[in-house]
C-alpha positions in Angstrom: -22.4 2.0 15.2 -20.8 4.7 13.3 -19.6 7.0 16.5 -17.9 3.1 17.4 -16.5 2.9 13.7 -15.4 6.4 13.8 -13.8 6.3 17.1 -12.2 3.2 15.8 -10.4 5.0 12.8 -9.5 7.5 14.7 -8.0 5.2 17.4 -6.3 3.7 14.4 -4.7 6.7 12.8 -3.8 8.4 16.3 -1.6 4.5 17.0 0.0 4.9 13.7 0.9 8.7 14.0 2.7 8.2 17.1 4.2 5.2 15.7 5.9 6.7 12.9 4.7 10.1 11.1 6.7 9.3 8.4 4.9 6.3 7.0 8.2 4.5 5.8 9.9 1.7 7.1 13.0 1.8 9.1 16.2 -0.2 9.0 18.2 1.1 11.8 15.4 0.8 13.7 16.9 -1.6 17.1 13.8 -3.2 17.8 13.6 -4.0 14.1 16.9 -6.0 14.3 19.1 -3.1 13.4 22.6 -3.0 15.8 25.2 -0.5 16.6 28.8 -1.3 15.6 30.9 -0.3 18.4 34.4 -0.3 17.0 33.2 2.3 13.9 30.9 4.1 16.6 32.4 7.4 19.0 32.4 6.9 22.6 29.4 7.6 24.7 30.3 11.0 26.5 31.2 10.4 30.2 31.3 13.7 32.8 34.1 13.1 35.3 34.5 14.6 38.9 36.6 17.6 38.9 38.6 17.1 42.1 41.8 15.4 42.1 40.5 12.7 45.0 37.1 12.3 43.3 38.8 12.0 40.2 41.2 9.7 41.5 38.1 7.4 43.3 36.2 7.1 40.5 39.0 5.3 38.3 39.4 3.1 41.3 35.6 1.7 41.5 34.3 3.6 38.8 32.2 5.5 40.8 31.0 8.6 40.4 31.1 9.4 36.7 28.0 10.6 35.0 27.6 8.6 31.4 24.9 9.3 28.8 23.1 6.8 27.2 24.4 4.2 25.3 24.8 4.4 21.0 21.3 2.5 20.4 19.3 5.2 21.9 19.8 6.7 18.6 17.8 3.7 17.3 14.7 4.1 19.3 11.3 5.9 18.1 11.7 7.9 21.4 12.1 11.5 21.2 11.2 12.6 24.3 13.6 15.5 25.8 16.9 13.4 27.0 16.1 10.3 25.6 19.3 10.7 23.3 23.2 9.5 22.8 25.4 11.9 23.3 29.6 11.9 22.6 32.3 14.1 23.7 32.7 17.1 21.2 31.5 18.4 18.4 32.6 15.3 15.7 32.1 12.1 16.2 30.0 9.4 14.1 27.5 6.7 14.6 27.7 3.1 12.9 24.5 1.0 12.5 24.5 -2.7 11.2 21.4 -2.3 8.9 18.6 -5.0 10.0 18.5 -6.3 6.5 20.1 -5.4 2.5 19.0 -3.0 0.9 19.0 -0.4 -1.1 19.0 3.2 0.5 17.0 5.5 -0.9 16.5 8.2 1.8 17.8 8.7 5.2 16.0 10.7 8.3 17.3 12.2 11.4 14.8 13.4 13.9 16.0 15.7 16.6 13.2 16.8 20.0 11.4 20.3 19.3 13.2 23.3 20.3 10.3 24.5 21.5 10.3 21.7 24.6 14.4 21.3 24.5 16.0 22.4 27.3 18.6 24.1 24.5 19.8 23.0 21.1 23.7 24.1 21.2 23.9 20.0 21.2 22.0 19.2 18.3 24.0 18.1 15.2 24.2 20.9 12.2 26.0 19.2 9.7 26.3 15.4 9.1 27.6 12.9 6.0 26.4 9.9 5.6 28.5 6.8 4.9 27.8 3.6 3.3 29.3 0.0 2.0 27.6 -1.3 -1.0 28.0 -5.1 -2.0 30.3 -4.7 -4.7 32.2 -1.9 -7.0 29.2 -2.4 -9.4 26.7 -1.9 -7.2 28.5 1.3 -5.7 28.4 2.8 -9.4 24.9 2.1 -9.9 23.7 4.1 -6.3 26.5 6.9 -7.9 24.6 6.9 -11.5 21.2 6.7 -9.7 21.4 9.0 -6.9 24.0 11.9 -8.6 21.8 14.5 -8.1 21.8 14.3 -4.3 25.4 14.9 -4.5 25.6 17.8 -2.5 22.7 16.3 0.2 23.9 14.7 3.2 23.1 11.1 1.5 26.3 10.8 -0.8 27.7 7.7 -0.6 31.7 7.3 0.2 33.8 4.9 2.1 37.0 5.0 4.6 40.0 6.5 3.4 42.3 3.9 5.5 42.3 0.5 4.1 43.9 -1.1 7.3 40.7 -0.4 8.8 38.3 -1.3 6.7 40.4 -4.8 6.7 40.1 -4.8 10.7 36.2 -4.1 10.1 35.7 -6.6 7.4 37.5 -9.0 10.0 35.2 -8.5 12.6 31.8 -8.3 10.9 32.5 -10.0 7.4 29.6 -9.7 4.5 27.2 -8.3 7.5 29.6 -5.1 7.0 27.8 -4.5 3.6 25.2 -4.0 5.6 26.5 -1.2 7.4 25.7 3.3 7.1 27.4 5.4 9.5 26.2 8.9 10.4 29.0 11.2 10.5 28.7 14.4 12.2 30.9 17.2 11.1 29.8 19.7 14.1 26.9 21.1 16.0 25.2 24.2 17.1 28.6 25.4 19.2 28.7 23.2 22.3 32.4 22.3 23.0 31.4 19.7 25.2 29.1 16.8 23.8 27.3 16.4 20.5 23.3 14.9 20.9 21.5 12.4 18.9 18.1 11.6 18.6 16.9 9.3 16.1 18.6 8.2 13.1 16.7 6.3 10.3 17.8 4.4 7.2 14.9 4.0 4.4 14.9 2.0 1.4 13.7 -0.9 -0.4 15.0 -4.6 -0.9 17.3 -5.7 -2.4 15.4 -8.5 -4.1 13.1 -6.2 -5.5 15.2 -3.5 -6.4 17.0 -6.7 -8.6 13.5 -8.0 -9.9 12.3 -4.4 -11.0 15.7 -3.4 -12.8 
């Protein structure tokens, strides 16, 4: 009985290890209900033919081009070598539609282990991240609350052109208060594409975030 209760734990914590190490929930997380927004999200890199008549062929039938994954790979617990979303360059950005509201408190980005990776000029070095909070008072109280990760990758801002943000709001209304974006600066010196892994969004409720303040 206690080899079978034993085994049993073990079996337990080994499941919830390679479930999540961190321990903390996940609101980008795609299976959680968490969705990419496509119009504030960079476009999956693509690796055309080089000759002209292959070139030519494969914007005909659209044959013949090599495309990465697509944007929610980045959502997924996988990350296995290649199981990532890559775009063309070395900026580019990554817009998730939160799977509920709340208020972020930490964000993660996991990226596969050098040691396995096949190289890591691809990997993303720096990165902001982006949010939109329900209302100018609720933006203050994140800025009074959080002030001292000013110079972390967490600070909170918001886009510069207002026509935008009006064609956003448009198309995604109040769910766009919902929304972070992951905005990478550069990586580790590969011209061509940039790599994600997995990008996380931790926090609590709203509800009781309002009922403990």
């Amino acid at each position: 009985m206690v080899r079978q209760e034993i085994r049993k734990a073990v079996e337990e914590m080994l499941y919830t290890y390679s479930q999540d190490k961190l321990n903390k929930a996940d609101f980008a997380l795609s299976t959680g209900g968490a969705k990419i927004i496509s119009p504030l999200t960079s476009p999956t890199y693509e690796q055309w033919p080089t000759q002209w008549y292959k070139m030519a062929f494969a914007k005909l039938t659209g044959h013949g081009i090599t495309r990465g994954k697509p944007p929610v790979t980045a959502l997924q617990p996988d990350v296995h070598v290649g199981q990532c979303w890559p775009f063309a360059g070395q900026k580019g950005q990554l817009a998730v539609l939160l799977s509920r509201q709340i208020y972020v408190t930490a964000v993660t980005y996991d990226h596969v282990s050098k040691t396995i990776a096949m190289g890591t000029t691809s990997a993303p070095k720096e990165f902001e991240i982006w949010g939109f909070a329900d209302d100018e008072q609720d933006k203050d109280n994140f800025d009074n609350e959080h002030s001292e990760h000013t110079n972390t990758v967490t600070s909170n801002n918001y886009p510069t052109d207002e026509s935008d943000s009006n064609i956003y709001l448009h198309l995604y209304g109040k769910e766009l208060k919902l929304a972070i974006i992951m905005k990478v600066i550069n990586n580790w010196d590969n011209p061509l594409y940039t790599c994600l892994y997995r990008f996380r969004v931790h926090g609590v409720h709203s509800n009781v975030k309002s009922q403990t303040s």
